[in-house]
C-alpha positions as CSV (number, residue, x, y, z in Angstrom):
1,X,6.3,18.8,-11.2
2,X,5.0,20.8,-14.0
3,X,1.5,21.8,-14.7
4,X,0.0,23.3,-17.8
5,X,-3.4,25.9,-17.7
6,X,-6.3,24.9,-19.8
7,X,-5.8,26.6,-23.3
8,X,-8.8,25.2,-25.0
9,X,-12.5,24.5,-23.5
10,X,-12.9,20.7,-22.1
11,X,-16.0,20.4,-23.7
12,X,-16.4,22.1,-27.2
13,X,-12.3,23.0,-27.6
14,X,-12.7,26.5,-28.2
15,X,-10.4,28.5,-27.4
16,X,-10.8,30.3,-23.8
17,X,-10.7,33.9,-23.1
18,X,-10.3,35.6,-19.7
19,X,-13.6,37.0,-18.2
20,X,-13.9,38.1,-14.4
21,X,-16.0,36.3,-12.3
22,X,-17.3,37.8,-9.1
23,X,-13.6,39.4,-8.0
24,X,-11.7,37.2,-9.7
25,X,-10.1,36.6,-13.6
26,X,-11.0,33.4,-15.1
27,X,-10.6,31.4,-17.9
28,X,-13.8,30.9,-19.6
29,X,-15.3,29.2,-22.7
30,X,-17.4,32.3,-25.1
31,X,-19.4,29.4,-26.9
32,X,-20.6,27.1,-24.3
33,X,-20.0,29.0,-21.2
34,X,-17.6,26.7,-19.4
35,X,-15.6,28.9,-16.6
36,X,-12.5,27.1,-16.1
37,X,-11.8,26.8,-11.6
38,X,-8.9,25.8,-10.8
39,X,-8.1,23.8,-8.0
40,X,-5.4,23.8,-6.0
41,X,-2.6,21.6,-6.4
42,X,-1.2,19.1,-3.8
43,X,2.9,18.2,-4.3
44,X,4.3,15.4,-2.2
45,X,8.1,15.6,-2.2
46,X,10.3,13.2,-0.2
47,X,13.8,13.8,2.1
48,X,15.0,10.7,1.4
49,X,17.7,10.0,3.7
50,X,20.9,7.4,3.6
51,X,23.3,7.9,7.3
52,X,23.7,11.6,7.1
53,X,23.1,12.2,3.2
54,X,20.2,13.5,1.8
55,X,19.0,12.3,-2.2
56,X,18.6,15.5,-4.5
57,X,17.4,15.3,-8.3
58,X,18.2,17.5,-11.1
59,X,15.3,18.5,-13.0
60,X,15.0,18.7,-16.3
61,X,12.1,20.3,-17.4
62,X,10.8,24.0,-16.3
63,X,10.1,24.9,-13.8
64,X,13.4,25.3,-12.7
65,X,15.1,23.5,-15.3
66,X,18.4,22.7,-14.1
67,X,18.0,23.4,-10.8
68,X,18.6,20.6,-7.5
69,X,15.1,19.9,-5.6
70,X,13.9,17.1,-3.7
71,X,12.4,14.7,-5.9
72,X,8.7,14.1,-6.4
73,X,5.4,15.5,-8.3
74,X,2.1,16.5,-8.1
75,X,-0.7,13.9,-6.9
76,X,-3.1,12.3,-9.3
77,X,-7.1,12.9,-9.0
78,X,-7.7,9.7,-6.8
79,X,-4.5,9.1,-4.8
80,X,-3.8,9.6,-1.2
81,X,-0.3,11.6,-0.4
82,X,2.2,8.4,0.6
83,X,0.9,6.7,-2.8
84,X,1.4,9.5,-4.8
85,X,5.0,10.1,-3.6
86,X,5.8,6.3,-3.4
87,X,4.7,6.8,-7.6
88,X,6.4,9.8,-8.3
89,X,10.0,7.8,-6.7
90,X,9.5,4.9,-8.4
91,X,9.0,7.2,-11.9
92,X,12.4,9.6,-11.4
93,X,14.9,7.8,-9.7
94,X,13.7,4.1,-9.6
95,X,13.9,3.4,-5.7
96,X,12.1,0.8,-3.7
97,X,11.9,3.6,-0.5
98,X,9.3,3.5,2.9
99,X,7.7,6.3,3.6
100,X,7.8,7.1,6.8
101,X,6.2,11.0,8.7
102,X,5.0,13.6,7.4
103,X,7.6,16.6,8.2
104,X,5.8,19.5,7.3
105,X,3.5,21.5,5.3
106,X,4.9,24.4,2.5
107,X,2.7,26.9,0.4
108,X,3.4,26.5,-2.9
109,X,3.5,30.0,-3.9
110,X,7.0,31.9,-5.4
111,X,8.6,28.5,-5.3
112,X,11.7,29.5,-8.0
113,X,14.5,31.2,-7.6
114,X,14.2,32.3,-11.2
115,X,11.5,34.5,-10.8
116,X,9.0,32.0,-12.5
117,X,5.8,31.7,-10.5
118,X,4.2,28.0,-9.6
119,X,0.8,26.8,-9.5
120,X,-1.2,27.7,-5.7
121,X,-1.3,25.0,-3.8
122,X,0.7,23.1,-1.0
123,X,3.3,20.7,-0.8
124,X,3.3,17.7,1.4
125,X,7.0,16.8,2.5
126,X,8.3,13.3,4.1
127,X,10.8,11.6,5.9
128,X,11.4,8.4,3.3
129,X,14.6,6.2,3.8
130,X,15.5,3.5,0.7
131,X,14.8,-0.1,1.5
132,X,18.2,-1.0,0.3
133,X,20.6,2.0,1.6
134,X,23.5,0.5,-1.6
135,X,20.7,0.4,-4.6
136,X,21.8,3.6,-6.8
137,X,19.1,6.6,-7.9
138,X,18.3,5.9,-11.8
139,X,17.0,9.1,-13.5
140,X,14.0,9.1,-15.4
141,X,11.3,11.2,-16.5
142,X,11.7,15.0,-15.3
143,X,15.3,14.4,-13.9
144,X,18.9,14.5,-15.6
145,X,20.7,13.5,-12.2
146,X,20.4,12.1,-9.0
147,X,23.0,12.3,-6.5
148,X,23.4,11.8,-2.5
149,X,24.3,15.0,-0.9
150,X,26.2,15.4,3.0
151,X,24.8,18.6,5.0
152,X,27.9,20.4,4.1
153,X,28.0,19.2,0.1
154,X,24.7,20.6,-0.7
155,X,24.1,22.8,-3.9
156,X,23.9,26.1,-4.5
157,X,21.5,25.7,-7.2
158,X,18.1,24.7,-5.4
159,X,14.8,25.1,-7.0
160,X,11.9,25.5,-4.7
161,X,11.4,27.7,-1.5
162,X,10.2,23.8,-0.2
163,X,13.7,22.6,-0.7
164,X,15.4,25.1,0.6
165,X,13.5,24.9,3.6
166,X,13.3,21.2,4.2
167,X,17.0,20.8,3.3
168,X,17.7,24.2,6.1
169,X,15.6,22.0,8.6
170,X,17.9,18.6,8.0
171,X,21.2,20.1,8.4
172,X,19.9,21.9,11.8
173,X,18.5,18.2,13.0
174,X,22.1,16.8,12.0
175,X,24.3,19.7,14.1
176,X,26.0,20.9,10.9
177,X,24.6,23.6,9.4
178,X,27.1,24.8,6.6
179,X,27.3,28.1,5.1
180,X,24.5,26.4,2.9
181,X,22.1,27.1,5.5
182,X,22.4,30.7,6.0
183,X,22.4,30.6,2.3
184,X,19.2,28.7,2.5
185,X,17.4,30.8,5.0
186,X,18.4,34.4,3.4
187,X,16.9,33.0,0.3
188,X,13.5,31.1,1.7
189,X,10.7,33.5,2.1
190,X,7.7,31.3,2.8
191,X,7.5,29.1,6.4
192,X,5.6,26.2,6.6
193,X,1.8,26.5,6.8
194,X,2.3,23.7,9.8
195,X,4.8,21.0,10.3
196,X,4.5,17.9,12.7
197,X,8.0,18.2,14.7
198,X,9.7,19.3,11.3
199,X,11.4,23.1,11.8
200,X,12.5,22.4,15.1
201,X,16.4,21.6,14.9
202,X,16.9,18.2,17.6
203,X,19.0,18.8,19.9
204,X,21.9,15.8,19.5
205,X,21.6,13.9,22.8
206,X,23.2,11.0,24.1
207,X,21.2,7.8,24.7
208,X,22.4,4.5,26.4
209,X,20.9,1.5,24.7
210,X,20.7,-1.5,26.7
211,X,20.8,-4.4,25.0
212,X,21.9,-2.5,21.9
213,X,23.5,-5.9,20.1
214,X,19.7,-7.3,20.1
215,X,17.2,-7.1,17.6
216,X,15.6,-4.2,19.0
217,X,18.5,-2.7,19.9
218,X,20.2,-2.8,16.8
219,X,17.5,-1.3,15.3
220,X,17.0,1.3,17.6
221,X,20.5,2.5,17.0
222,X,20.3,2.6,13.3
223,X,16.8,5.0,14.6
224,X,18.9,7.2,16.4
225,X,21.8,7.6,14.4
226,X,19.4,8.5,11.0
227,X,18.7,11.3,13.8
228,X,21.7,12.9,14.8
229,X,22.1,11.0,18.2
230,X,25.2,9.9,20.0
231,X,24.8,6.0,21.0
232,X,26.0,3.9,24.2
233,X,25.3,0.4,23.7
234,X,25.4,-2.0,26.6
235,X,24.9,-5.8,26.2
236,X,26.8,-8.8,27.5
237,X,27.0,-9.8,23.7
238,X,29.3,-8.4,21.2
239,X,28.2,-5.3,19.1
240,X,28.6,-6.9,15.6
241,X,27.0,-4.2,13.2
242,X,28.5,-2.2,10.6
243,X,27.3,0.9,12.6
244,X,30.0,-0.1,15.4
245,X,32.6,2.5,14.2
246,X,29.9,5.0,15.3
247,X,29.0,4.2,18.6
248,X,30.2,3.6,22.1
249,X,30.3,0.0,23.0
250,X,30.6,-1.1,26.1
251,X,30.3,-5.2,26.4
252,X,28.8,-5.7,30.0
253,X,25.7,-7.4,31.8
254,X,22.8,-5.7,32.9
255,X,23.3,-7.4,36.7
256,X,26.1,-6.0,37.0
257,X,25.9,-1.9,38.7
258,X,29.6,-1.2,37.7
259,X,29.2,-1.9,34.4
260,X,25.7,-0.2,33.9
261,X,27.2,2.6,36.0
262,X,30.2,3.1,33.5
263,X,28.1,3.3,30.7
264,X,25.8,5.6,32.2
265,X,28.3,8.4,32.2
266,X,27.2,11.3,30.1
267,X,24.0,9.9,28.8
268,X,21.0,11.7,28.6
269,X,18.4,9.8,27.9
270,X,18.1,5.5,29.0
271,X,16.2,3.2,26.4
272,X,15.9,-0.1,28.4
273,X,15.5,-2.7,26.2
274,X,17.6,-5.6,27.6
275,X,15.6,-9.1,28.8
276,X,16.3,-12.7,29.1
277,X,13.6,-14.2,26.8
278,X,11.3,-16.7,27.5
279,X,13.7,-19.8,26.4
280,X,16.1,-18.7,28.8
281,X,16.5,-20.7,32.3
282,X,14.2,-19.4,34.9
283,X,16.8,-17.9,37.3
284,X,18.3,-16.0,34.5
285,X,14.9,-14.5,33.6
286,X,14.5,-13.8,37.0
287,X,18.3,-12.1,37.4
288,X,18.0,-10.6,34.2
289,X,14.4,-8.7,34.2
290,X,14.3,-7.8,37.5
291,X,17.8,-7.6,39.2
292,X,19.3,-6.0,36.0
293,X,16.6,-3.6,35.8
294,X,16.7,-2.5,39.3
295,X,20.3,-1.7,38.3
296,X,19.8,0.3,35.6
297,X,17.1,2.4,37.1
298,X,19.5,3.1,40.2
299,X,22.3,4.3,38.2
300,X,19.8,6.6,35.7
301,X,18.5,7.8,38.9
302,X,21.8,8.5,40.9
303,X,23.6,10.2,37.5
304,X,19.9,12.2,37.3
305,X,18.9,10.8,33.5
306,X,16.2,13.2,31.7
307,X,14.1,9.7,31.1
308,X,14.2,6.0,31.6
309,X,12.0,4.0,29.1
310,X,11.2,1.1,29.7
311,X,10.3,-1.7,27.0
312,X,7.6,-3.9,28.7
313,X,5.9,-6.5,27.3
314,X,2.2,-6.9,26.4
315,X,2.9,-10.9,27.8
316,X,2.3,-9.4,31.4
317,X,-1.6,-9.5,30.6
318,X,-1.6,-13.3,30.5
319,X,-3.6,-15.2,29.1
320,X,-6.5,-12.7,28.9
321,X,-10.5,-13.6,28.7
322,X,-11.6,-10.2,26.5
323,X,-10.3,-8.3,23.5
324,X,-9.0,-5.5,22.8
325,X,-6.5,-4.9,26.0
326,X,-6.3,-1.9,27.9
327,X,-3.5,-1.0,29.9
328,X,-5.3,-0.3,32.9
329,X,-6.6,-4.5,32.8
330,X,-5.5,-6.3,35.1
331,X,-1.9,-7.9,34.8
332,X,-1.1,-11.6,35.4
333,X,2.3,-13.1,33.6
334,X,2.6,-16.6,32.4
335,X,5.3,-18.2,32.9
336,X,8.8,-16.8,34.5
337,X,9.3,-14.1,31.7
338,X,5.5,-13.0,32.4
339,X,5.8,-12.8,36.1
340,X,9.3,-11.2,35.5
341,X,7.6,-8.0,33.4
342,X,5.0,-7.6,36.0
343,X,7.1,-7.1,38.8
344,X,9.5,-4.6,36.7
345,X,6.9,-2.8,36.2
346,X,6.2,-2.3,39.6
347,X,9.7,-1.6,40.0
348,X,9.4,1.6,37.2
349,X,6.0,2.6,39.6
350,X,8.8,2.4,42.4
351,X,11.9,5.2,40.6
352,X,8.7,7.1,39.4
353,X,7.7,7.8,42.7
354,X,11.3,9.2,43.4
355,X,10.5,11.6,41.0
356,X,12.0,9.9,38.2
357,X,10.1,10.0,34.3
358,X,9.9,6.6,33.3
359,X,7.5,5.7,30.3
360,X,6.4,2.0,30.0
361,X,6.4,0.8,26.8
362,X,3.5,-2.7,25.8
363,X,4.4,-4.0,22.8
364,X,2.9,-6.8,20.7
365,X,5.4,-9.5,19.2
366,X,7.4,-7.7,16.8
367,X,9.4,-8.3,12.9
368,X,11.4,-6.5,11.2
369,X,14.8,-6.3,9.7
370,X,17.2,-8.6,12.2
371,X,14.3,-10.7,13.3
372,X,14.8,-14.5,14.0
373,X,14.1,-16.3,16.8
374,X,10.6,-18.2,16.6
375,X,9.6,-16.7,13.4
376,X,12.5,-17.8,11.3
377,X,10.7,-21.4,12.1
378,X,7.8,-20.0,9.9
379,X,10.2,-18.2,7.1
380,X,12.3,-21.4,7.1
381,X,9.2,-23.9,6.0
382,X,7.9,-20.8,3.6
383,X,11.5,-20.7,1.8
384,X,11.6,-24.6,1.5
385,X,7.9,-24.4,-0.1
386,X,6.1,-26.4,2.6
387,X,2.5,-25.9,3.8
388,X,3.0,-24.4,7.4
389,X,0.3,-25.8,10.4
390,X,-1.6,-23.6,12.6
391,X,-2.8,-24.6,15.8
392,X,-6.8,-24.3,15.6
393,X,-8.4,-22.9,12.8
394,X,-6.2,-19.9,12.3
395,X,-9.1,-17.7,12.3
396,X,-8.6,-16.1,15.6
397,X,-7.3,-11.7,15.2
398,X,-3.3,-12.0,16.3
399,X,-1.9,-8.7,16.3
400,X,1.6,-8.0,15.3
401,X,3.9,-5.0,15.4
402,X,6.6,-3.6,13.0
403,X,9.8,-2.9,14.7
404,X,10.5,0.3,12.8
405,X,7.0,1.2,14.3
406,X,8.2,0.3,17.5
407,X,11.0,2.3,17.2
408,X,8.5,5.5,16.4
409,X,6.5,5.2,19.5
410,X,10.2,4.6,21.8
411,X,11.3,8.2,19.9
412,X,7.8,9.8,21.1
413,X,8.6,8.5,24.3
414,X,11.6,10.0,24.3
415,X,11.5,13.3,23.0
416,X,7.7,14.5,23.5
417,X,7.1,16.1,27.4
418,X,7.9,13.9,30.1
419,X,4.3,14.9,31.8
420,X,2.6,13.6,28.8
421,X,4.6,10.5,28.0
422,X,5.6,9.2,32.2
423,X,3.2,6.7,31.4
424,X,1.8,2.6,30.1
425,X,1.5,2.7,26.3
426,X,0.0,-0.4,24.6
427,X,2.2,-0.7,20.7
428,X,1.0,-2.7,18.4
429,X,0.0,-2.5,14.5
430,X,-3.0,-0.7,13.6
431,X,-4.1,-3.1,10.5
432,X,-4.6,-6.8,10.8
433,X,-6.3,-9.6,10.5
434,X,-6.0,-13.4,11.4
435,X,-3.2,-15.8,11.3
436,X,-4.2,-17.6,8.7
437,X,-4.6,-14.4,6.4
438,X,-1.7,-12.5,7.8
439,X,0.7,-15.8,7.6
440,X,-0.7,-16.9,4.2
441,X,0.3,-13.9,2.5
442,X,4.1,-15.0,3.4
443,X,3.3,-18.5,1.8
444,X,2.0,-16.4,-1.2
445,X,4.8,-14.0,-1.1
446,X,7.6,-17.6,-1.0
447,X,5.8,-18.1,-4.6
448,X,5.3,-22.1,-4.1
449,X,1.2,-22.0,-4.1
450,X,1.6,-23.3,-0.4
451,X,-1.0,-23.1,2.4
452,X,-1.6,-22.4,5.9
453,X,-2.9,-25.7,7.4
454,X,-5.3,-25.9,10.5
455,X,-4.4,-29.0,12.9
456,X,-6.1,-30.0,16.1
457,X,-5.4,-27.8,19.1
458,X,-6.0,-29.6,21.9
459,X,-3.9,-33.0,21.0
460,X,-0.9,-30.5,19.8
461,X,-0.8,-28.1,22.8
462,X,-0.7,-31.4,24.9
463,X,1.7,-33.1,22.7
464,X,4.4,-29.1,22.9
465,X,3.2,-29.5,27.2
466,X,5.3,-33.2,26.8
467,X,8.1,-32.0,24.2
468,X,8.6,-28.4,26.5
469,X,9.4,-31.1,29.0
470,X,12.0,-32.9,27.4
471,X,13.5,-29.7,25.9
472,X,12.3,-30.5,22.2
473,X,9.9,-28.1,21.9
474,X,10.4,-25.2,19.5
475,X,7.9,-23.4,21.7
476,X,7.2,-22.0,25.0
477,X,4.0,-21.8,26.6
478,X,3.0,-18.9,26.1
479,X,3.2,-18.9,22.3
480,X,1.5,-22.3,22.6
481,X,-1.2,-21.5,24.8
482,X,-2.2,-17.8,23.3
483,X,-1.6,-19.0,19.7
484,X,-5.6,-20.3,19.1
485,X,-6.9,-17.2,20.8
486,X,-7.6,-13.7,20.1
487,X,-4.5,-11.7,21.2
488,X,-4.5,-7.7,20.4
489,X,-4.3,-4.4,22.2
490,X,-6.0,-1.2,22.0
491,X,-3.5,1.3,21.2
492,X,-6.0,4.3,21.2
493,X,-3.9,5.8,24.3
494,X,-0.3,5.8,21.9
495,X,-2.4,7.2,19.4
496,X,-4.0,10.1,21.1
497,X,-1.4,10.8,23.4
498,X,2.3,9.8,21.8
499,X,0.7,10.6,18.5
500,X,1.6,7.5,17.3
501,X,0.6,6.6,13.7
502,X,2.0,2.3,12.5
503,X,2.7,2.6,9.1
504,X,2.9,-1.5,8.9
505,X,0.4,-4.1,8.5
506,X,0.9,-7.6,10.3
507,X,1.0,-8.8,6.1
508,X,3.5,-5.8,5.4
509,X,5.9,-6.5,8.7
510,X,5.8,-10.2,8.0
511,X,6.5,-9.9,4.4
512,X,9.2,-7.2,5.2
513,X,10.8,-9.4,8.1
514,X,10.6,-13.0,5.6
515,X,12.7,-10.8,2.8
516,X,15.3,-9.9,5.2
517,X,15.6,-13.1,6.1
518,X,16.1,-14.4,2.7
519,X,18.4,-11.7,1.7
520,X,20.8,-12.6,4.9
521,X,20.0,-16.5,4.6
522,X,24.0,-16.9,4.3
523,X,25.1,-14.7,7.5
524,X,23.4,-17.1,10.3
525,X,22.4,-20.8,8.3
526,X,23.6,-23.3,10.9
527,X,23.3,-21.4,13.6
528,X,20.8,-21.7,17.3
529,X,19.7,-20.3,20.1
530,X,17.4,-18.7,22.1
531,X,17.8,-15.3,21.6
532,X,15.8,-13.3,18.3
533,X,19.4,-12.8,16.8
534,X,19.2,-16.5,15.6
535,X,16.9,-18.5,14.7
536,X,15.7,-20.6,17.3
537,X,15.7,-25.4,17.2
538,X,13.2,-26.6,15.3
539,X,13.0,-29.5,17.4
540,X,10.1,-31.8,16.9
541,X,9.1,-29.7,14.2
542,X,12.2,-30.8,12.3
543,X,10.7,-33.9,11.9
544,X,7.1,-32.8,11.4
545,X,8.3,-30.4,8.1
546,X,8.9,-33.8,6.4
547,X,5.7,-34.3,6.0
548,X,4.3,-30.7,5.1
């Protein structure tokens, strides 16, 4: 993170002498007249966190030479901040990371402890987790060492007043500030110019999960634990994860108020994210999304939950007629699992009205790390190197959403004021484009040269109508009969409200999602079924891969 002064003139490379200029000193050139104004310098570092451990890097150049800091640099002429600090990662310790919020905002003034004086500027520090938690930090360019650090491990030796500060704010947000911290505070003199939710210790609450051994469940655990949170996960399936050691699991169904009322003991805060899906039977749909969720709201309300959110579904719009949605449109559910969401949300309308905060969360169809179901179909033809068919021409916008992204807009829900946030929230991803783009660039990403491949609509939709049937379709109707059409949300009212900023492209949460499934190929090959833990039958499309 070092930066040299100009010592010779840019343009005739004699030497520069100090002159004042209006009220300040500069350096100037005395042949050509070249003042030399500096501008101010923008830093990006990252808090690059692994469970509760933090990454710290030795440096080893001056400033602070020797000294621990969070790694990263100074941004290029040119580059926005997340690309700069992806750069700057990649350079000193080698790590394929996502970037996620920016935490807060330090003056880069007096950074060092050793009485050496930075450059003026500011430094821009994020939340960044590694995409593979097990890869180990190399240590290139300005650093000697990188090492993972607990809250209670952390070094004496820091470098920067940023550091110190940022590291002061993670051990309050994790409960266990060490001596460290004091140490850290006594010695930080500068406060952030402004930070987005950073320097404001979370307080560790307790959150029921239900439907925690699901996709989005399991990945809103992982969320919550990276936060400090204490997790109750409820779901008739078994809790399977490496993360079960860390929670409290409590195997039970939805339907059933004894078991939802056992796990509601002690919790502060209800995520709702349990369903039957859409290849379920009817009646279980039914049961599931409406009889189970009228459980769990009575049991939040009777042991008096802060908050019950509630994770809709943007399927209760239909099969709409415009573009983009609004959630004040009208609402009209296809199928059992569509009219199921519809009338639980009237049943949130219902608690709310007993005084109860109960945000309603829309989201588009979403990847991410866990994912199956109907999209390892598409990952399964794109691994094999086949060409995969659209319905239709493919050119129609289909908008997808990241579950980690998800995940943000849940946490907003959950933590921002519950006059603000007792609300409907459309989530989707901000960036898009059609299927055909947004799919080919998994085909490109397989590496076999394959394509996306447009067949008739009409005869195919009728031919899934006749296979649905029979029980060989791969596909329910809704996917089928929204698939040729423009399908996206507006999700202005997350944005201004929740704050809510996707940092995934449909192309980025596909190509994210098809890796993961690659990478864990082994764990589920040979297995059904209709949930998104597995993949889902290929059915009729078993046969029809044969000849893509």
């Amino acid at each position: 993170m070092s930066r040299r002064e100009f010592v010779y003139c840019p343009y005739c490379a004699t030497p520069l002498t100090e002159r004042r200029v209006g009220e300040q000193v500069r350096r100037a050139c005395p042949a050509c007249g070249y003042i030399r104004f500096p501008d101010p310098k923008v830093a990006v570092i990252a808090q690059i966190e692994r469970n509760r451990e933090v990454l710290l890097v030795r440096r080893g150049v001056n400033p602070a030479k020797g000294l621990w800091a969070l790694p990263g640099g100074y941004m290029d002429a040119g580059e926005l901040p997340v690309a700069a600090l992806v750069r700057e990662l990649q350079e000193e310790i080698a790590l394929e990371v996502v970037v996620h919020e920016l935490l807060a905002i330090y003056p880069m003034v007096n950074q060092m402890t050793s009485g050496e004086t930075a450059s003026q500027g500011i430094v821009l520090a994020y939340r960044v987790t590694p995409v593979d938690p097990a890869a180990p930090p190399g240590a290139y360019d300005d650093v000697t060492e990188a090492r993972w650090f607990g809250p209670e491990e952390l070094p004496d030796e820091l470098a920067f007043a940023s550091t110190r500060e940022q590291l002061r704010h993670w051990q309050q947000r994790l409960g266990s500030p060490s001596s460290g911290a004091k140490r850290m505070a006594e010695q930080t003199n500068n406060a952030p110019a402004s930070t987005a939710g950073a320097g404001k210790a979370v307080v560790p609450k307790t959150y029921l999960v239900t439907g925690g051994a699901g996709f989005l469940g399991i990945n809103l655990v992982r969320y919550l634990l990276g936060r400090g949170h204490k997790i109750v996960s409820l779901d008739i399936s078994d809790f399977t994860y490496p993360e079960r050691a860390r929670i409290t699991e409590i195997k039970g169904d939805i339907r059933d108020k004894a078991a939802v009322d056992n796990a509601m003991q002690g919790v502060d805060i209800v995520i709702h994210t349990a369903a039957a899906l859409p290849l379920y039977k009817a009646a279980d749909i039914y049961s599931t999304d409406i009889d189970g969720l009228r459980a769990v709201l009575q049991s939040a309300y009777e042991h008096k939950v802060e908050r019950c959110i509630h994770v809709s579904s943007t399927a209760v719009y239909g099969i709409p007629d415009h573009h983009p949605l609004f959630e004040d449109d009208q609402l009209h559910g296809v199928g059992p699992y569509g009219e199921a969401k519809v009338v639980a949300e009237e049943m949130c309308k219902e608690y709310r009205a007993k005084g109860m905060c109960i945000p309603i969360i829309r989201p588009k169809s979403f990847v991410g790390p866990e994912r199956l179901g109907v999209f390892a179909l598409f990952y399964d033809w794109a691994k094999d190197g086949k060409n995969f068919p659209v319905l239709g021409s493919g050119n129609n916008r289909y908008q997808l959403l990241d579950v980690e992204d998800l995940c943000d807009a849940i946490y907003l829900a959950a933590t921002l004021e519950p006059g603000r946030v007792d609300d409907v929230f459309n989530i989707g991803a901000k960036v898009f484009t059609t299927i055909r783009e947004d799919y080919q660039a998994v085909l490109d990403y397989a590496g076999f040269g394959k394509k996306i491949v447009s067949i008739p609509a009409s005869p195919a939709i009728w031919t899934l109508r006749a296979l649905e049937k029979v029980n060989l379709s791969p596909l329910y109707k809704w996917v089928y009969e929204t698939v040729t059409e423009d399908s996206f949300v507006s999700i202005e009212k997350a944005e201004k409200v929740l704050g809510y900023a996707p940092k995934y492209s449909n192309k980025q949460a596909l190509i994210r999602n098809y890796q993961w499934y690659i990478d864990h190929l082994s764990e589920f090959q040979g297995q059904s079924g209709v949930s998104h833990r597995v993949p889902w039958k290929q059915g009729a499309l078993g046969i029809a891969k044969l000849f893509f």
